[in-house]
KOLZA-932881 format. One line per field, with one value per residue (C-alpha): x, y, z; residue in three letters. Coordinates in steps of 0.05 Angstrom, whole numbers, plus 5000, padded with zeros to 4 digits. Example, Ala and Ser with C-alpha at 12.3 -4.5 7.8 and 13.67 -1.06 7.14 Angstrom:
2
X <- (5246_5273);
Y <- (4910_4979);
Z <- (5156_5143);
code <- (ALA_SER);
This chain:
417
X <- (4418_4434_4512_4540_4553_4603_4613_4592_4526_4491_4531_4462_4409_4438_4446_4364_4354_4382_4342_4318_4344_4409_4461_4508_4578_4651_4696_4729_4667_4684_4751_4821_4886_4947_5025_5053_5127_5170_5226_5268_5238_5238_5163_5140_5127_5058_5030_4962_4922_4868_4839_4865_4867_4929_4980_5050_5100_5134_5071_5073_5146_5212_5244_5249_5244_5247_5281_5346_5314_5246_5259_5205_5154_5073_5057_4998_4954_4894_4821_4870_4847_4909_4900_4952_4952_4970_4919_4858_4827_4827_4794_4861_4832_4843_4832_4891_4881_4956_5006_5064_5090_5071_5114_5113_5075_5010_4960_4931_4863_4824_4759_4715_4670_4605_4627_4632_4703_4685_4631_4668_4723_4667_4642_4713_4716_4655_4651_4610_4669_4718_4689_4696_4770_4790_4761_4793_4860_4914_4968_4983_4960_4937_5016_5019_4951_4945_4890_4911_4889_4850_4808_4791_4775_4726_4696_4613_4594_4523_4522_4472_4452_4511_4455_4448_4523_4540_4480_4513_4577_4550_4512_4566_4628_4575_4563_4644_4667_4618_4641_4715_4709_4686_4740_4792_4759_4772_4832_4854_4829_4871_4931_4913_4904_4981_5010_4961_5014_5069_5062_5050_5108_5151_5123_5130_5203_5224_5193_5244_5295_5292_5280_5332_5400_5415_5462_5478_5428_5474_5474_5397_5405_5443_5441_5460_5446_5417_5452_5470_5429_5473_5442_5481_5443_5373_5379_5412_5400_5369_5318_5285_5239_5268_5237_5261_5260_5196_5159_5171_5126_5124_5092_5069_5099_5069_5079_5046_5104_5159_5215_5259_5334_5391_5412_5457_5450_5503_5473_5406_5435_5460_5408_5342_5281_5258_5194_5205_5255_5254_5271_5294_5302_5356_5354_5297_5287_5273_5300_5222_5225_5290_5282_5208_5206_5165_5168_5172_5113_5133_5075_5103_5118_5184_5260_5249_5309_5331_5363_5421_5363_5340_5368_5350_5348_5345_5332_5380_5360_5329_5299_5220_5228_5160_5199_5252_5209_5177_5244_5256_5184_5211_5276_5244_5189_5238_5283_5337_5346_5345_5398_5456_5430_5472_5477_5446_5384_5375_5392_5421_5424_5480_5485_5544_5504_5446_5488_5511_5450_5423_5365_5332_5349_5298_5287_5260_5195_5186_5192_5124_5075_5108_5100_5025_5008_5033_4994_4931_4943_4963_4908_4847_4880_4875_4813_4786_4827_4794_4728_4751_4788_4719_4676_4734_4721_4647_4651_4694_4651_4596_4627_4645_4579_4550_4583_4571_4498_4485_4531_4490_4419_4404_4387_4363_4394_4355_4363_4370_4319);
Y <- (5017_5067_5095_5072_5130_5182_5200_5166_5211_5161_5097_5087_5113_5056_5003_5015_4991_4919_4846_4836_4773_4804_4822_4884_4847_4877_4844_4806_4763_4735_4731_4730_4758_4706_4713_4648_4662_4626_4590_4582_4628_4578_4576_4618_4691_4713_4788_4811_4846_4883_4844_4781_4771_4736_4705_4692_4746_4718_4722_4799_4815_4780_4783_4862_4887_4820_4812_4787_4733_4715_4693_4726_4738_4712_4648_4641_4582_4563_4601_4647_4721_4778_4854_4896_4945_5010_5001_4972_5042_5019_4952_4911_4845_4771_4702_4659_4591_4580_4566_4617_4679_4760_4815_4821_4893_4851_4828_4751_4736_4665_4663_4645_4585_4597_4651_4638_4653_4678_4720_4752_4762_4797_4841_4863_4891_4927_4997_5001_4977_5002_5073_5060_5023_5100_5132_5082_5085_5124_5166_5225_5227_5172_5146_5133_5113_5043_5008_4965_4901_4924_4971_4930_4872_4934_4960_4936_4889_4884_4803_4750_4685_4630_4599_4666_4680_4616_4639_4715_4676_4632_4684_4731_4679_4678_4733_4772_4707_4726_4803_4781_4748_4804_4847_4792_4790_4866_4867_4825_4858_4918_4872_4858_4926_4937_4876_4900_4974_4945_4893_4953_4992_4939_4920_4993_4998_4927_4948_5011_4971_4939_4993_5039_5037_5033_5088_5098_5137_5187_5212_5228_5260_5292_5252_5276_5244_5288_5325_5278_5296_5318_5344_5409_5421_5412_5491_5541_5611_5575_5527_5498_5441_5375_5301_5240_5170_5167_5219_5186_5118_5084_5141_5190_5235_5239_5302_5296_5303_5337_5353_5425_5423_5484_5485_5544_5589_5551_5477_5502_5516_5446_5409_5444_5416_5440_5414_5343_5322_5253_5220_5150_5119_5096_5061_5004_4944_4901_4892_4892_4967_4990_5049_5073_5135_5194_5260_5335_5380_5444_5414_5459_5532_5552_5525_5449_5407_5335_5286_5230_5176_5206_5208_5264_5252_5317_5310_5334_5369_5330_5281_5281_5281_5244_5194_5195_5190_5125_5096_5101_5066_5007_5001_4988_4943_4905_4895_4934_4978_4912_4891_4941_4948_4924_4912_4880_4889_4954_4960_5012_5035_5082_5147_5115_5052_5092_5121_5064_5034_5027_5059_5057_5113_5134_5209_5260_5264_5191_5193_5239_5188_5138_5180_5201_5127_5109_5167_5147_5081_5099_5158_5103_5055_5103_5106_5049_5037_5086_5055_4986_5021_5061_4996_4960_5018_5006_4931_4937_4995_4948_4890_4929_4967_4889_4864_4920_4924_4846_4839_4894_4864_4920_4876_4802_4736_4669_4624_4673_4683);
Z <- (5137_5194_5199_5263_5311_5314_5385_5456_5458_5397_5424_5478_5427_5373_5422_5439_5372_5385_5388_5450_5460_5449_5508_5516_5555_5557_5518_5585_5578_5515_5500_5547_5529_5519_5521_5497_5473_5426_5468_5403_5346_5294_5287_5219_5219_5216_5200_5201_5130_5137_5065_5082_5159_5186_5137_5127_5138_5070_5032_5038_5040_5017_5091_5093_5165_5199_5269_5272_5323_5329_5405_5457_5394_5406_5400_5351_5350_5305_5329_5363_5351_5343_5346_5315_5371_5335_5279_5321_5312_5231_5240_5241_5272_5241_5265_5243_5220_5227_5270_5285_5316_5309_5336_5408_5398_5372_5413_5418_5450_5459_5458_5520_5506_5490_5445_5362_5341_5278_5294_5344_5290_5252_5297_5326_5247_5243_5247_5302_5355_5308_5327_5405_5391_5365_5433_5476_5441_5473_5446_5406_5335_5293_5278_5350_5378_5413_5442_5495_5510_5578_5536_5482_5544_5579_5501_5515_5459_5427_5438_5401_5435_5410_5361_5322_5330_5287_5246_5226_5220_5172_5133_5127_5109_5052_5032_5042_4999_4948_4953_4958_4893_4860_4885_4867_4797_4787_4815_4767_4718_4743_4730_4661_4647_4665_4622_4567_4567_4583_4524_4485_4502_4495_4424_4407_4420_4398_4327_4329_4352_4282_4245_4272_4294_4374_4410_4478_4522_4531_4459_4474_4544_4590_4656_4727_4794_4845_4908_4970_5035_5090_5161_5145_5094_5138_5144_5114_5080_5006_5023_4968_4961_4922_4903_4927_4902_4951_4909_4835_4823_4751_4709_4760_4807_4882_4916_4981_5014_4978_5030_5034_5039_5031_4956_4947_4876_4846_4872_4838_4778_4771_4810_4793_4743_4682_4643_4611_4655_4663_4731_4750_4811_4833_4891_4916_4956_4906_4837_4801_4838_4818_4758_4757_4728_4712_4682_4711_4682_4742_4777_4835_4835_4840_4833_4848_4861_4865_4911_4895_4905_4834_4765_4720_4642_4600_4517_4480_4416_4364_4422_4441_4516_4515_4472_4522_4584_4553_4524_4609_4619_4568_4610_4667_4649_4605_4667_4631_4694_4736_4695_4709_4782_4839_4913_4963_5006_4966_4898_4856_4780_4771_4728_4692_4674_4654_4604_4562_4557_4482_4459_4386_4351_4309_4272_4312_4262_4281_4355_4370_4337_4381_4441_4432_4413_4484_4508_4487_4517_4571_4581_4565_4616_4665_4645_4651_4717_4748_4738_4761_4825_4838_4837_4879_4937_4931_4939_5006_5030_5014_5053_5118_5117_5111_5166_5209_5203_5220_5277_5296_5290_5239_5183_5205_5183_5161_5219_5268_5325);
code <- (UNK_UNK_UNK_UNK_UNK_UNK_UNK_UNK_UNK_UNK_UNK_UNK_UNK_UNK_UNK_UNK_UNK_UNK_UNK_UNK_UNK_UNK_UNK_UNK_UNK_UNK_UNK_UNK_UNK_UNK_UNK_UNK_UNK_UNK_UNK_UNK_UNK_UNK_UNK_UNK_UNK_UNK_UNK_UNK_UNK_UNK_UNK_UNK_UNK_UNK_UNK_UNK_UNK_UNK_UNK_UNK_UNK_UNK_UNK_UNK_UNK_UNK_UNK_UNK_UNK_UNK_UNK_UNK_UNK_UNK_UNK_UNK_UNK_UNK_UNK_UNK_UNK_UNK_UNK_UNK_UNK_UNK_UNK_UNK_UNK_UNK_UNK_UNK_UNK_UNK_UNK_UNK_UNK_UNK_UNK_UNK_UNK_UNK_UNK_UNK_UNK_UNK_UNK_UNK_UNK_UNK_UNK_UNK_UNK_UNK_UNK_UNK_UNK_UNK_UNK_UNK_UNK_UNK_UNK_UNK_UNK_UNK_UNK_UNK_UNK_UNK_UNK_UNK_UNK_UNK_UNK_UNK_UNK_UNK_UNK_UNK_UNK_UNK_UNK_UNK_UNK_UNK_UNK_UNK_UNK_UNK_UNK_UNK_UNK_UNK_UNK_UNK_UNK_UNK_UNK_UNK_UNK_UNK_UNK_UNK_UNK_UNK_UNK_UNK_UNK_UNK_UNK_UNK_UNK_UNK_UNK_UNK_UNK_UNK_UNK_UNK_UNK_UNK_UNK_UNK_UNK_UNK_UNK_UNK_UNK_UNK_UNK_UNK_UNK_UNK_UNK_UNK_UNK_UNK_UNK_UNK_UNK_UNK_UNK_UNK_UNK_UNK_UNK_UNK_UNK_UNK_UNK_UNK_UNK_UNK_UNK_UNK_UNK_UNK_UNK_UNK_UNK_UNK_UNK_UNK_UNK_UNK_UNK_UNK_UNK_UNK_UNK_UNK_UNK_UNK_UNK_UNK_UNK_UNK_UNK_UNK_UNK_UNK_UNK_UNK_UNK_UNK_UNK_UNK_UNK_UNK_UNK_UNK_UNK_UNK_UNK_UNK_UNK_UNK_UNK_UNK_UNK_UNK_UNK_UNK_UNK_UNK_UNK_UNK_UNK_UNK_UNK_UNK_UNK_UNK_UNK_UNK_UNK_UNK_UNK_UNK_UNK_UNK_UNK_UNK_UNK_UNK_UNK_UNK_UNK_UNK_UNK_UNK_UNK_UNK_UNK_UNK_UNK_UNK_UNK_UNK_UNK_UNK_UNK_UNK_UNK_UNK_UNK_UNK_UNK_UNK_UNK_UNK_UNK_UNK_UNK_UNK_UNK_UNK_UNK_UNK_UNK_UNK_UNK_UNK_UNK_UNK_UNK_UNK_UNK_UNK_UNK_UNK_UNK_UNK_UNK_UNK_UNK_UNK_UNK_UNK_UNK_UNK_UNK_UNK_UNK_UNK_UNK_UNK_UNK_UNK_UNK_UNK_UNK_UNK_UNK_UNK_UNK_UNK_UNK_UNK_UNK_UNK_UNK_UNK_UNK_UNK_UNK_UNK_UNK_UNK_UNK_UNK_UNK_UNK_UNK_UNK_UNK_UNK_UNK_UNK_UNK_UNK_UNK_UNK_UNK_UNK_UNK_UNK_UNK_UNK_UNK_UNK_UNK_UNK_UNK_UNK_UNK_UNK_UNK_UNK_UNK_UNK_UNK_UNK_UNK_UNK_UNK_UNK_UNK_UNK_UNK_UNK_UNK_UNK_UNK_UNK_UNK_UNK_UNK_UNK_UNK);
């Protein structure tokens, strides 16, 4: 199975490979752009997933970033193809089976007839015009490159006769449920492999809680919220980097993009990291996101600092800070953290609450066999995650490197001419 081409030198030599009963025609032959908008904006929100093709806004999101007023959004109508404009250049294509509304910045096609909706659908995802949707997209950098509708209408199409077009549609609604079961299968899987720790962590600390007397968290650890950002503080004499809520997720630090703000020598004093530290967030959007945590290992050179969307927990002496760090991973799969939280649309977990919560107190002898249990838990889940989230990749690669190469004519389908 050939690669589809990189550049508009190879688009001609590939093409010369193609049936010869197929056609090359510009999109404006098979499909028209439509603008039906909702009078009233009661109709349901759709979005568009790149896994899942076009589904209900809710099914992704509990109302976050929705309109005020749906009024002027695109009408969407069963068979009716949408394009999310800034992310044709990924594949972002679905056919909805549903009836309802998309931002007005999506795009809605029907399709000509003569032409097979769903093969169509197929082909608009295959790498192939996926490749040409990236050189006919306009704008500067990826974040803000759109294809617009006229030059997805003029994009040249390899194009089967309508008999072989039902025929690839048929074949590959096959053959991507099939592969979409797998991945479904192993993502589940992945899920199991979460409640299988968190059952554990939560066994391991409900068995302490029994064996030892509880004491407020702040008999363990010192606990400070981080500096408030402030645009006078976007530049100054002392910049230093510091992690936000956006770089802590629930056992793991991300540091792709670790911000720099003016901390002066006394600030750092107060607001830099040491190894062990544990942080919390503090604020999120949803209350089952509200307190992941993770710990500080100086995975960065230098003083590091820490912003008021973060909670820093430091062991006191005679407290493991691995013990400490997963006491903060109980918390928050336990919903202890979701319990103290408040607010509305974002939700917070103060440093005051933090403190009074009750944690087992067991002796400092017993706390490290607790903590490397959970370690080696954790480090064979991992594991084994790893494996699951390696064969996961394959399977889509698989499936997109599938669909490419029939709507293609590189690999021929029973039934076809």
């Amino acid at each position: 199975m050939s690669q589809p081409p990189s550049n508009r030198e190879e688009v001609s030599r590939w093409l010369s490979t193609l049936p010869t009963a197929w056609t090359l025609q510009r999109g404006k032959f098979l499909m028209r752009e439509v603008d039906r908008r909702s009078a009233s904006g009661s109709e349901v929100l759709l979005s568009l997933s790149k896994s899942r093709g076009v589904i209900r806004r809710d099914e992704i999101s509990e109302g976050g970033g929705r309109a005020d007023t749906l009024v002027g959004y695109k009408v969407v109508r069963p068979g009716d193809l949408v394009m999310n404009k800034m992310q044709a250049w990924n594949g972002l294509f679905g056919r909805s089976r549903l009836d309802g509304l998309v931002s007005p910045d999506y795009s809605v096609f029907e399709t000509l007839p003569g032409v097979d909706q769903r093969w169509l659908t197929y082909c608009l995802q295959s790498e192939f015009l996926v490749g040409q949707f990236a050189w006919r997209s306009r704008g500067m950098g990826t974040a803000f490159l759109r294809l617009h509708p006229e030059n997805l209408l003029d994009t040249p199409i390899p194009v089967p006769p309508r008999d072989d077009q039902r025929a690839i549609a048929d074949f590959l609604d096959a053959e991507t449920a099939r592969i979409n079961e797998l991945v479904k299968m192993r993502r589940a899987m992945l899920q199991l492999l979460d409640h299988r720790l968190r059952s554990t962590v939560a066994l391991a600390f409900e068995r302490l809680g029994h064996a030892s007397p509880a004491r407020p968290v702040r008999s363990f650890a010192r606990i400070q919220l981080g500096r408030q950002r402030s645009p006078d503080n976007d530049d100054g004499p002392f910049m230093v980097p510091y992690l936000r809520a956006a770089n802590v997720k629930d056992g793991s630090l991300d540091l792709a993009d670790v911000k720099k703000m003016n901390f002066t020598p006394s600030e750092q004093m107060t607001f830099s990291l040491e190894e062990g530290d544990v942080l919390i967030s503090e604020g999120a959007g949803s209350l089952a996101a509200v307190g992941a945590s993770a710990v500080w290992h100086n995975e960065l050179g230098g003083p590091i600092c820490f912003q008021n969307t973060l909670i820093r927990l430091r062991a006191l002496p005679g407290t493991d800070p691995n013990f400490l760090a997963w006491w903060c991973r109980y918390a928050f799969y336990c919903g202890l953290f979701a319990a103290i939280s408040g607010g509305a649309n974002i939700y917070h977990v103060s440093a005051d609450r933090v403190r009074t919560l009750l944690c087992p107190s067991p002796h400092l002898s017993e706390q490290g066999p607790v903590s490397r249990h959970l370690n080696e838990v954790e480090a064979h889940t991992r594991k084994v995650s790893t494996v699951i989230e390696r064969q996961i990749d394959a399977l889509v690669e698989r499936r997109q490197s599938l669909i490419t190469a029939i709507v293609t004519g590189q690999i021929p389908v029973p039934g076809a001419a």
